[in-house]
DRENSE-635817 format. One record per residue (C-alpha): x, y, z; residue number from 1. Coordinates in nm, 4 decimals. Layout:
REM DRENSE-635817
+----------+----------+----------+------+
|        X |        Y |        Z | resi |
+----------+----------+----------+------+
|        X |        Y |        Z |  NUM |
...
+----------+----------+----------+------+
END
This chain:
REM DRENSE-635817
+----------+----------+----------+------+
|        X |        Y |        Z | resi |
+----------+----------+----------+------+
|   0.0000 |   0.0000 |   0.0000 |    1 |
|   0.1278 |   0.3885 |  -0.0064 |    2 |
|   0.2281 |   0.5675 |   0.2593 |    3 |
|   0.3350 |   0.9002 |   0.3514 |    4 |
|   0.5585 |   1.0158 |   0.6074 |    5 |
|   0.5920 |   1.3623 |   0.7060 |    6 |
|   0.9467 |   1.4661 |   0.8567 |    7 |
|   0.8835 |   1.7065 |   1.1389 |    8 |
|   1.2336 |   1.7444 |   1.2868 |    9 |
|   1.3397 |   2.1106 |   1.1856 |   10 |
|   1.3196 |   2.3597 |   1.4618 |   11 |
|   1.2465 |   2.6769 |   1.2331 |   12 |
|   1.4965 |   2.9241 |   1.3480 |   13 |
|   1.4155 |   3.2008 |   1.1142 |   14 |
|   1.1142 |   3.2225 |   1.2249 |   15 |
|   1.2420 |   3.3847 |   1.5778 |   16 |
|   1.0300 |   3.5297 |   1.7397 |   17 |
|   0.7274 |   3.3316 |   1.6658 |   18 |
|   0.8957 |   2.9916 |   1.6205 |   19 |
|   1.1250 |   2.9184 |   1.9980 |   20 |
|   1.2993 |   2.5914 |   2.1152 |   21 |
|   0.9874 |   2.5086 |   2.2863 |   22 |
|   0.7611 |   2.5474 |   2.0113 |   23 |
|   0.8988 |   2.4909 |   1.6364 |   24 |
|   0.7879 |   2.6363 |   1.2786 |   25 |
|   0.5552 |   2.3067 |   1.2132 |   26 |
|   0.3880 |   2.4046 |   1.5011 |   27 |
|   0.3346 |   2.7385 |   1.3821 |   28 |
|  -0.0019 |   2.8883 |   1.1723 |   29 |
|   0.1919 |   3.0970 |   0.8980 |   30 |
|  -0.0395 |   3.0766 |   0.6142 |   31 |
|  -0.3957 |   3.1177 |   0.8017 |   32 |
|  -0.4908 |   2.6998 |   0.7697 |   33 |
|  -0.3930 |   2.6040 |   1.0866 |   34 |
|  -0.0503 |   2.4663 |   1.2348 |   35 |
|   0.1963 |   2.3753 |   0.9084 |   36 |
|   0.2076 |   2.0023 |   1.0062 |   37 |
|  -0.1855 |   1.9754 |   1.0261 |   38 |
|  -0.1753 |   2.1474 |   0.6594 |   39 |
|   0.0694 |   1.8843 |   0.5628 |   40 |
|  -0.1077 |   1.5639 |   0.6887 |   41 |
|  -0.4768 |   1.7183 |   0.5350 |   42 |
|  -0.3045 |   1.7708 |   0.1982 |   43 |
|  -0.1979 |   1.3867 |   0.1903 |   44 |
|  -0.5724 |   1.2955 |   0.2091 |   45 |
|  -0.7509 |   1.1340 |   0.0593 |   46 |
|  -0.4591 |   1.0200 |  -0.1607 |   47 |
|  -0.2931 |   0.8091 |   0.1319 |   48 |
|  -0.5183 |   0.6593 |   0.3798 |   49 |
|  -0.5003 |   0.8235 |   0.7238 |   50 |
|  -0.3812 |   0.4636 |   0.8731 |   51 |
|  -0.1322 |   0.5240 |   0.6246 |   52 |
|   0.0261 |   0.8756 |   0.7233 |   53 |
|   0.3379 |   0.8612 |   0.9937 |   54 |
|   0.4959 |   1.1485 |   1.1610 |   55 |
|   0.8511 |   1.2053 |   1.2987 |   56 |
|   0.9201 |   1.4039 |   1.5418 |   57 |
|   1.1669 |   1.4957 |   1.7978 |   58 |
|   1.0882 |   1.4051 |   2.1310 |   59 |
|   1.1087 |   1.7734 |   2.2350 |   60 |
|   0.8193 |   1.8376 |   2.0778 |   61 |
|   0.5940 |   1.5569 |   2.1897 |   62 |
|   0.3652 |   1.8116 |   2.3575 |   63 |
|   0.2849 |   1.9482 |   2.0565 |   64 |
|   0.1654 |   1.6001 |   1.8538 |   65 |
|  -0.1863 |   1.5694 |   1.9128 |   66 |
|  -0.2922 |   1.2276 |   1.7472 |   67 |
|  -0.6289 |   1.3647 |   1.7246 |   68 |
|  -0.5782 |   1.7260 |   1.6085 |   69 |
|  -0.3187 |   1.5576 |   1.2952 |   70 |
|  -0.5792 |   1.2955 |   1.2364 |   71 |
|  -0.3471 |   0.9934 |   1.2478 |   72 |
|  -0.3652 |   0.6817 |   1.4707 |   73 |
|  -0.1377 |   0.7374 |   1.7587 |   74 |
|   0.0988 |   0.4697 |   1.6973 |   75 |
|   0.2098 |   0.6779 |   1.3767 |   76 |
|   0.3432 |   0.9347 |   1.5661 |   77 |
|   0.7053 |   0.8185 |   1.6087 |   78 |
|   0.9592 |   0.9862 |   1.8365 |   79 |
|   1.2864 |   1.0145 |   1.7858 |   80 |
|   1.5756 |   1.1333 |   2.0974 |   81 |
|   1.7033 |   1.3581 |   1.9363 |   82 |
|   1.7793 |   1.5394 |   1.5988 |   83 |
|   1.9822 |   1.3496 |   1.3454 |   84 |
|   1.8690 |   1.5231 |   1.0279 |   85 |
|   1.6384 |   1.3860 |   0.8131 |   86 |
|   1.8217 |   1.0228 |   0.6348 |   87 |
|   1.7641 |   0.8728 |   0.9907 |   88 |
|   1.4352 |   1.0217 |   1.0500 |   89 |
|   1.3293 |   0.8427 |   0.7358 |   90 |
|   1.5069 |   0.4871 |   0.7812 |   91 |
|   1.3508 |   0.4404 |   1.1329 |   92 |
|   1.0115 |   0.5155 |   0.9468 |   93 |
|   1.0364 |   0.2748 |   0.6410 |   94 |
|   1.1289 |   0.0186 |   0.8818 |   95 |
|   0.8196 |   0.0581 |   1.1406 |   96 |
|   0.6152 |   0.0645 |   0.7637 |   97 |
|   0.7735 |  -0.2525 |   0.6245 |   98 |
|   0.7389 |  -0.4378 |   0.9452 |   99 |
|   0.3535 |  -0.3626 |   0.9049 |  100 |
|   0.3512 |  -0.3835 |   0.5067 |  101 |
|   0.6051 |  -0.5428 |   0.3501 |  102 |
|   0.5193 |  -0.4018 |   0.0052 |  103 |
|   0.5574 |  -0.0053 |   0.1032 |  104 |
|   0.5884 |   0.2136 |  -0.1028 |  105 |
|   0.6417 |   0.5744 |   0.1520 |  106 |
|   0.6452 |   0.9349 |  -0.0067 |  107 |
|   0.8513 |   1.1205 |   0.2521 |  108 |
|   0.7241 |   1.4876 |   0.2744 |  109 |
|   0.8635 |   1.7665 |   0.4700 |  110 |
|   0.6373 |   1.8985 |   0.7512 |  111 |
|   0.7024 |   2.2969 |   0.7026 |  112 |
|   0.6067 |   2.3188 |   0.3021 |  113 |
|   0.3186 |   2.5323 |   0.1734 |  114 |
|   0.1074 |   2.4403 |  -0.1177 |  115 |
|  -0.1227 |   2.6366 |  -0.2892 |  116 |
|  -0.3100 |   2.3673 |  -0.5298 |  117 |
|  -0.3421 |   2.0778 |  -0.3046 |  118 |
|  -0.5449 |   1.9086 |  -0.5983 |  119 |
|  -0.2297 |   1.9514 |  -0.8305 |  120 |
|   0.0151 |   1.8454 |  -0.5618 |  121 |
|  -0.2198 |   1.4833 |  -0.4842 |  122 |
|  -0.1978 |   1.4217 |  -0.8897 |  123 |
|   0.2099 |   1.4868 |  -0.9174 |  124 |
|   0.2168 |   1.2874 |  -0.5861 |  125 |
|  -0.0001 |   1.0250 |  -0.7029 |  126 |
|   0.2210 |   0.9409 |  -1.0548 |  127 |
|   0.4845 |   0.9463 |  -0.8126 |  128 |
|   0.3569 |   0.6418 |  -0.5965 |  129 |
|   0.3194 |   0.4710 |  -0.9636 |  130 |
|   0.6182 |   0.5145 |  -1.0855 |  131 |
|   0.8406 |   0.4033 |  -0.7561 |  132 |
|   0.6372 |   0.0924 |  -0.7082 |  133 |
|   0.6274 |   0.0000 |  -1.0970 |  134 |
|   0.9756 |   0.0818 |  -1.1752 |  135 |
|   1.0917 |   0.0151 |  -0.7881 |  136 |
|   1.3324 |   0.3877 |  -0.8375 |  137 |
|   1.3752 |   0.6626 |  -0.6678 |  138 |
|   1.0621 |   0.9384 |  -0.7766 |  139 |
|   1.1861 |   1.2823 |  -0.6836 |  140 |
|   0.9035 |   1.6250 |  -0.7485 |  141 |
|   1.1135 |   1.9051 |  -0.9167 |  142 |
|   0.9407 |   2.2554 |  -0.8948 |  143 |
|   0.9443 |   2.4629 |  -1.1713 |  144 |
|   1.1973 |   2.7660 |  -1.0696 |  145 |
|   0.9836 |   3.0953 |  -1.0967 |  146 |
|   1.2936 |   3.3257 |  -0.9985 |  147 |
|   1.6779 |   3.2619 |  -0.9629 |  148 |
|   1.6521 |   3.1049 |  -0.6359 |  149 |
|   1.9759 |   3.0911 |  -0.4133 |  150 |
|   1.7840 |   2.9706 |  -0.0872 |  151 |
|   1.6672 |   2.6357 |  -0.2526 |  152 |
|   1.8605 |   2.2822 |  -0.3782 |  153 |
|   1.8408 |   2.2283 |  -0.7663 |  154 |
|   1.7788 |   1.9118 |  -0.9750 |  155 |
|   1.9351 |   1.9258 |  -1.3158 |  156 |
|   1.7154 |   1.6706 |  -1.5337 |  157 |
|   1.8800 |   1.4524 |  -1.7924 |  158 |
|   1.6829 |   1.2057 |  -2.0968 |  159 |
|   1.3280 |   1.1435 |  -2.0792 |  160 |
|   1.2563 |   0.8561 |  -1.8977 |  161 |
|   1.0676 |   0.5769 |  -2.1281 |  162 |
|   1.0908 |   0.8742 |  -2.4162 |  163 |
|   0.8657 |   1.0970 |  -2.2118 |  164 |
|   0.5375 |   0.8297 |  -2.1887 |  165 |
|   0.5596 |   0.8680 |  -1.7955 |  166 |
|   0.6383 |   1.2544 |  -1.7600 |  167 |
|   0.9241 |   1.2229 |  -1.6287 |  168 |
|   1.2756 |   1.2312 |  -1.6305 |  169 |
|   1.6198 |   1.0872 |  -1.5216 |  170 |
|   1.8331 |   1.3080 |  -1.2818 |  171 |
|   2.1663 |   1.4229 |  -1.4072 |  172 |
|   2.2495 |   1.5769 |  -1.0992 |  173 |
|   2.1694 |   1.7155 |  -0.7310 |  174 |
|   2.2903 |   2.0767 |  -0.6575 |  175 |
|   2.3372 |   2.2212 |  -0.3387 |  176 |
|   2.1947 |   2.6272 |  -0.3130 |  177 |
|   2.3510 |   2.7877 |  -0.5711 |  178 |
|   2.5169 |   3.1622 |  -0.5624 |  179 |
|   2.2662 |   3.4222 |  -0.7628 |  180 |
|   2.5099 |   3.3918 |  -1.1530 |  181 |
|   2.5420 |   2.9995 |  -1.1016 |  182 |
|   2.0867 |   3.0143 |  -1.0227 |  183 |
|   2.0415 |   3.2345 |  -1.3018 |  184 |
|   2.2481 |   3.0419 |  -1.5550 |  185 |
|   2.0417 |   2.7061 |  -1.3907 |  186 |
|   1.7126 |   2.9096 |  -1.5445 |  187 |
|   1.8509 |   2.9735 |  -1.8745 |  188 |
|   1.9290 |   2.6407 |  -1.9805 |  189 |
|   1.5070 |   2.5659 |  -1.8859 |  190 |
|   1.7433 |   2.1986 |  -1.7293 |  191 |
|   1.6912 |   2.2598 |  -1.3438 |  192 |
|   1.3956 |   2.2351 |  -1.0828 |  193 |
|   1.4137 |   2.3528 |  -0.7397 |  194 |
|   1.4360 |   2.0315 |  -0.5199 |  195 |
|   1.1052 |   2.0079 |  -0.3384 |  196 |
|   1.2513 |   1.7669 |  -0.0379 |  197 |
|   0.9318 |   1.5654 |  -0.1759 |  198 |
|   1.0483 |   1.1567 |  -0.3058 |  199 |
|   0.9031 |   0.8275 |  -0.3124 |  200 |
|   1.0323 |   0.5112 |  -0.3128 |  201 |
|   0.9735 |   0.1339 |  -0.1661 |  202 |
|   1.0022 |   0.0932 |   0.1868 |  203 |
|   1.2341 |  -0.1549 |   0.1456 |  204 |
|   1.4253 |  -0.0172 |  -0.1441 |  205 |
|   1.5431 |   0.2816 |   0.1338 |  206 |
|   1.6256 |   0.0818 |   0.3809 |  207 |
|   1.8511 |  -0.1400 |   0.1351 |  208 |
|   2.0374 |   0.1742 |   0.0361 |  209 |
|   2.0612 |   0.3652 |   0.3846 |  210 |
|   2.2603 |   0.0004 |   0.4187 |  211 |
|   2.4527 |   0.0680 |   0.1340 |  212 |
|   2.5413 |   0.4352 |   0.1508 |  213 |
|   2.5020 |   0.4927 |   0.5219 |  214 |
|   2.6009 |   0.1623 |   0.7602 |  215 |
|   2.6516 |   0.3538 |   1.0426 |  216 |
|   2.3231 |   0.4429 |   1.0335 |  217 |
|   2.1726 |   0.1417 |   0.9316 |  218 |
|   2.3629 |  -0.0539 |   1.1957 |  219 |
|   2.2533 |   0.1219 |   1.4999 |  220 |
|   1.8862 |   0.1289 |   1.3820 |  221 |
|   1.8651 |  -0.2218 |   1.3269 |  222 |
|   2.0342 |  -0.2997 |   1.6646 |  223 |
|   1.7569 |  -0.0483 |   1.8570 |  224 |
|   1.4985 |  -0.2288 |   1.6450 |  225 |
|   1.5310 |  -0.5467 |   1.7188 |  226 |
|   1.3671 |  -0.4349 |   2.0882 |  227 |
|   1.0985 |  -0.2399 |   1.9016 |  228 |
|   0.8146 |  -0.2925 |   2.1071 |  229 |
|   0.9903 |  -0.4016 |   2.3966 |  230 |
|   1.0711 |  -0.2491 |   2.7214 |  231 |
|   1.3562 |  -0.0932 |   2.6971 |  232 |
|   1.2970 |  -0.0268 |   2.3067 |  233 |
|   1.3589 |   0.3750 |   2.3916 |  234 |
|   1.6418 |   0.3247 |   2.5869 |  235 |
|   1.8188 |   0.1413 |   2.2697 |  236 |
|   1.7218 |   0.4143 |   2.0515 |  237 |
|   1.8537 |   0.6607 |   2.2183 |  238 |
|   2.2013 |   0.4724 |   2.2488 |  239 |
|   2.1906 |   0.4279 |   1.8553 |  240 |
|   2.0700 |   0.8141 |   1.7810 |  241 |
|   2.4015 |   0.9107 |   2.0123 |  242 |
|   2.6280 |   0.6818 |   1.8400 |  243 |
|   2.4399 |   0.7635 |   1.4462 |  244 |
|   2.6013 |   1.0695 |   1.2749 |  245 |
|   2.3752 |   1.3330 |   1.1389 |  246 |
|   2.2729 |   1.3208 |   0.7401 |  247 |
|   2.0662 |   1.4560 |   0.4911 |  248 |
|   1.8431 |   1.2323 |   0.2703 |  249 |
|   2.0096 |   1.4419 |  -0.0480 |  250 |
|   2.3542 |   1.4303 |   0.0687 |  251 |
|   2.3395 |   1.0608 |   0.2185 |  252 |
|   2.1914 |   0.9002 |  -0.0121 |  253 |
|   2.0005 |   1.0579 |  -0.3177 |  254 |
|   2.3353 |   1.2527 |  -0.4262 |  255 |
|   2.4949 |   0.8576 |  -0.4675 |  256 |
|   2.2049 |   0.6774 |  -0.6401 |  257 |
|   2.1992 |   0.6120 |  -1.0041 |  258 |
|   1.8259 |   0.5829 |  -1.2106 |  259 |
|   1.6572 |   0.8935 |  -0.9991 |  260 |
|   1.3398 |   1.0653 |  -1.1820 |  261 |
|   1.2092 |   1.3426 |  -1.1192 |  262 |
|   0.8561 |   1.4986 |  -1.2255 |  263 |
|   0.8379 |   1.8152 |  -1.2907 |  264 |
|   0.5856 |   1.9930 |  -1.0763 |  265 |
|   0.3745 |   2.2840 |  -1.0165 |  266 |
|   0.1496 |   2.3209 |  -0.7411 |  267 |
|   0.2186 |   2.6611 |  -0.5425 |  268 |
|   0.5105 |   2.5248 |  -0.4092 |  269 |
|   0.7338 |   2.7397 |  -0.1464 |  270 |
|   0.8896 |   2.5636 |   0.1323 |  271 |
|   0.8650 |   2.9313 |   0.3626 |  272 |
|   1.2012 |   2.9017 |   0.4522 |  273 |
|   1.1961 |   3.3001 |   0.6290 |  274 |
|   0.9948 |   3.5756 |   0.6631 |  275 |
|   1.0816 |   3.6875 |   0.2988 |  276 |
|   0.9373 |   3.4116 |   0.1376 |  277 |
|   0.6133 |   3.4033 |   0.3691 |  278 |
|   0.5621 |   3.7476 |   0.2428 |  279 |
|   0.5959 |   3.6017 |  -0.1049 |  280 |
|   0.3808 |   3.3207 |  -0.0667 |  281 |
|   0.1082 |   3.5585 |   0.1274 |  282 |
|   0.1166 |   3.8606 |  -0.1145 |  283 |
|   0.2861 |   4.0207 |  -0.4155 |  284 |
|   0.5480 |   4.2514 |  -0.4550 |  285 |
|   0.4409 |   4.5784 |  -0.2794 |  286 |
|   0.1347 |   4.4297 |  -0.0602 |  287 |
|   0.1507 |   4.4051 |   0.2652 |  288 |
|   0.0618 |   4.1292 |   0.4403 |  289 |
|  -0.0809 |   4.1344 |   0.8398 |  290 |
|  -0.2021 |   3.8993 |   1.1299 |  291 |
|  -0.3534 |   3.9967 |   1.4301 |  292 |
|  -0.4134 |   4.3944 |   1.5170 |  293 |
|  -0.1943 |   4.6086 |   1.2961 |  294 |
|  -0.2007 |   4.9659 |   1.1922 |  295 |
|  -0.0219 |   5.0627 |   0.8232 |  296 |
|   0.0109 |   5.4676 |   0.7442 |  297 |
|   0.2112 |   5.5416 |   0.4178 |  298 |
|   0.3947 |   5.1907 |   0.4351 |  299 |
|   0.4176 |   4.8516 |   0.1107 |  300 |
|   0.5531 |   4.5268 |   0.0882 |  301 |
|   0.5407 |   4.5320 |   0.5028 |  302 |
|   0.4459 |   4.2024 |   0.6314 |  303 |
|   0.3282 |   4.2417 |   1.0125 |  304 |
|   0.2093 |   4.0115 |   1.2572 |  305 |
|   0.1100 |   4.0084 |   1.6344 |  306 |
|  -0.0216 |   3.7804 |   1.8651 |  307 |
|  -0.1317 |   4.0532 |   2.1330 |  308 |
|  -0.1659 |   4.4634 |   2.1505 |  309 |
|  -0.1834 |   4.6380 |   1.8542 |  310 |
|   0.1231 |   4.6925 |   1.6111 |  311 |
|   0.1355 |   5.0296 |   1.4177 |  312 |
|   0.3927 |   5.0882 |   1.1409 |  313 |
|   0.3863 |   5.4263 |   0.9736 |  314 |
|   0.6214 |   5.5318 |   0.6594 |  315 |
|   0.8305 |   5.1963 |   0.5781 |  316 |
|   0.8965 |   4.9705 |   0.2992 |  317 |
|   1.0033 |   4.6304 |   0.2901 |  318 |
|   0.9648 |   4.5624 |   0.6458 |  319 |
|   0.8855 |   4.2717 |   0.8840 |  320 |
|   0.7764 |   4.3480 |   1.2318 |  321 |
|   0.6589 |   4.0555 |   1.4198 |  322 |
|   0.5138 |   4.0693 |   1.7890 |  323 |
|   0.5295 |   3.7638 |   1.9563 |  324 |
|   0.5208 |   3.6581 |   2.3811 |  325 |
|   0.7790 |   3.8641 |   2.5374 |  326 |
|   1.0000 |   3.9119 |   2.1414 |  327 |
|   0.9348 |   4.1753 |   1.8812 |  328 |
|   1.1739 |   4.1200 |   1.5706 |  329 |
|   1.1989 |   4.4395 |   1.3541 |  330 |
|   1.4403 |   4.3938 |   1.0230 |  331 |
|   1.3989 |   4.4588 |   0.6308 |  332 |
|   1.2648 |   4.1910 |   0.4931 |  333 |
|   1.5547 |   4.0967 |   0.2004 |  334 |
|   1.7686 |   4.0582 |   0.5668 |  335 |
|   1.4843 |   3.8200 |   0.7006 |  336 |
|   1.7388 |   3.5236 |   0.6063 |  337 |
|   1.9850 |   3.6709 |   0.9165 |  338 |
|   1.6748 |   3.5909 |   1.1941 |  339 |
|   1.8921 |   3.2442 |   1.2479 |  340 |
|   2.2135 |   3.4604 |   1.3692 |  341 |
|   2.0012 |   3.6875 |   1.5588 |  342 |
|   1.8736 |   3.3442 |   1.7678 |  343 |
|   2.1796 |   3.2382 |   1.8122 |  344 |
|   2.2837 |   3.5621 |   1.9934 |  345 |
|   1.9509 |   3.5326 |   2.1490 |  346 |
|   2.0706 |   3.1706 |   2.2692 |  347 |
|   2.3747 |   3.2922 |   2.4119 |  348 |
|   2.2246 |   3.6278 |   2.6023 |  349 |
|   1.9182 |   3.5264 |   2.6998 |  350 |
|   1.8212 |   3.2026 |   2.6869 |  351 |
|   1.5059 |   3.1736 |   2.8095 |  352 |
|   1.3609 |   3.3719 |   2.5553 |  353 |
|   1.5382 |   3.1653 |   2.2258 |  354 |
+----------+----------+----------+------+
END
């Protein structure tokens, strides 16, 4: 059967003051649907059956994972000790999966994505499940690139695979975020999609090459697992998450695998990475964009948002003021990508307000 898992590790930095270490961007309502996580799981539906849908999570922010409120069956909701990036998160997913199902097939889906045309993204998604258990590869979604982008990964696409009867196409390459000439040459050759974070592929097929590519990781998770269900099941997993090192599914694995497609995609795709490109996906160029109780004299392209009081901005362009708890963040917003440093100092002067 398909299945979906939604990675729901990040923490969300840039997204200071609203996002904290007790409360994480997935967590957070950005777009107006609800908490980015919930948005996630709904879009899966009905396309993947909600017995079907697994979340991972960090154990930090178990308070937040409300079987209920995602709509998944509790034992779905799996934890892990501690951050190890998201190659790990998936394994110890496909393995729970083909445990239950042998014949997986799991599209792995970040938690912190917005999409626009759900409908569109179920369809791409959908040829995707087809083509990973048919051809038993690697299905990668490439987005269209609207703009130069330097904040996103690239996917350079090679032949047509089967001469173009499925839609898609091999991958010739994975590309780390490119500086602004090397992005805008990527959109002149019409060659390169931005890298969604979106795949699919057989349960077991990942777990065969997380063997391959990754032992380390594979060995400790097959050690804890072999206690899954078990007493002391979460004490072993937290010994193996100590021991595992921390990788990427792109760099770990999908950057070393021959045969990848990719489908090229559009479906309002943005993964809101900072302030910026919440404004983007919110509003165009010169609107401004509010939530809560705001005030805007003689001001564009502002995007304001408070969760108490009022807010009142008078004469400014290009700005991002956001009122959250006991934090008010005030910066341009082409400097919104410089939040993260301002945490860190945060972190290190007062840390119970990071």
């Amino acid at each position: 059967m398909d299945h979906a898992v939604v990675m729901a590790g990040g923490s969300g930095k840039r997204f200071w003051p609203e996002s904290r270490m007790h409360r994480s961007k997935q967590f957070l309502d950005l777009t107006g649907g609800g908490p980015m996580i919930v948005e996630t799981v709904r879009r899966l539906l009905p396309l993947v059956p909600r017995k079907n849908v697994w979340v991972v999570a960090g154990e930090k922010d178990a308070p937040h994972l409300s079987a209920r409120a995602l709509g998944v069956p509790p034992g779905n909701i799996v934890l892990e000790p501690e951050g190890r990036n998201t190659a790990p998160a998936v394994a110890l997913a496909a393995a729970l999966i083909e445990a239950r199902d042998k014949d997986a097939v799991i599209a792995a889906t970040p938690a912190d994505h917005a999409v626009a045309d759900a409908a569109s993204f179920r369809a791409v998604l959908g040829k995707g499940f087809r083509l990973a258990r048919r051809t038993g590869r690697f299905v990668t979604l490439g987005i269209a690139p609207a703009h130069p982008a330097t904040g996103y990964g690239y996917i350079e696409r090679g032949d047509p695979y089967r001469e173009g009867r499925d839609g898609a196409y091999l991958v010739r390459r994975f590309t780390e975020k490119p500086d602004l000439k090397t992005a805008r040459r990527f959109l002149r050759t019409r060659r390169f999609y931005w890298n969604s974070g979106v795949f699919v592929v057989r349960a077991g097929t990942y777990r065969n090459r997380v063997a391959r590519f990754l032992p380390a990781v594979h060995r400790e998770l097959e050690r804890a697992l072999r206690d899954a269900g078990k007493r002391g099941f979460r004490d072993g997993l937290r010994r193996a998450y100590a021991r595992m090192p921390s990788v990427s599914v792109d760099y770990g694995i999908l950057e070393k695998e021959d045969g990848i497609l990719v489908i090229p995609s559009d479906f309002g795709w943005n993964d809101i990475g900072t302030w910026r490109s919440l404004h983007e996906f919110l509003g165009g160029a010169g609107e401004n964009v509010t939530a809560g109780k705001a005030i805007l004299e003689d001001t564009r392209g502002a995007l304001v948002r408070s969760d108490r009081g009022v807010v009142a901005v008078i004469g400014m362009e290009d700005v991002v003021v956001i009122r959250n708890g006991d934090a008010v963040l005030v910066c341009p917003r082409h400097r919104s990508e410089e939040v993260k440093g301002i945490v860190d100092e945060v972190e290190r002067r007062f840390p119970d307000l990071a």
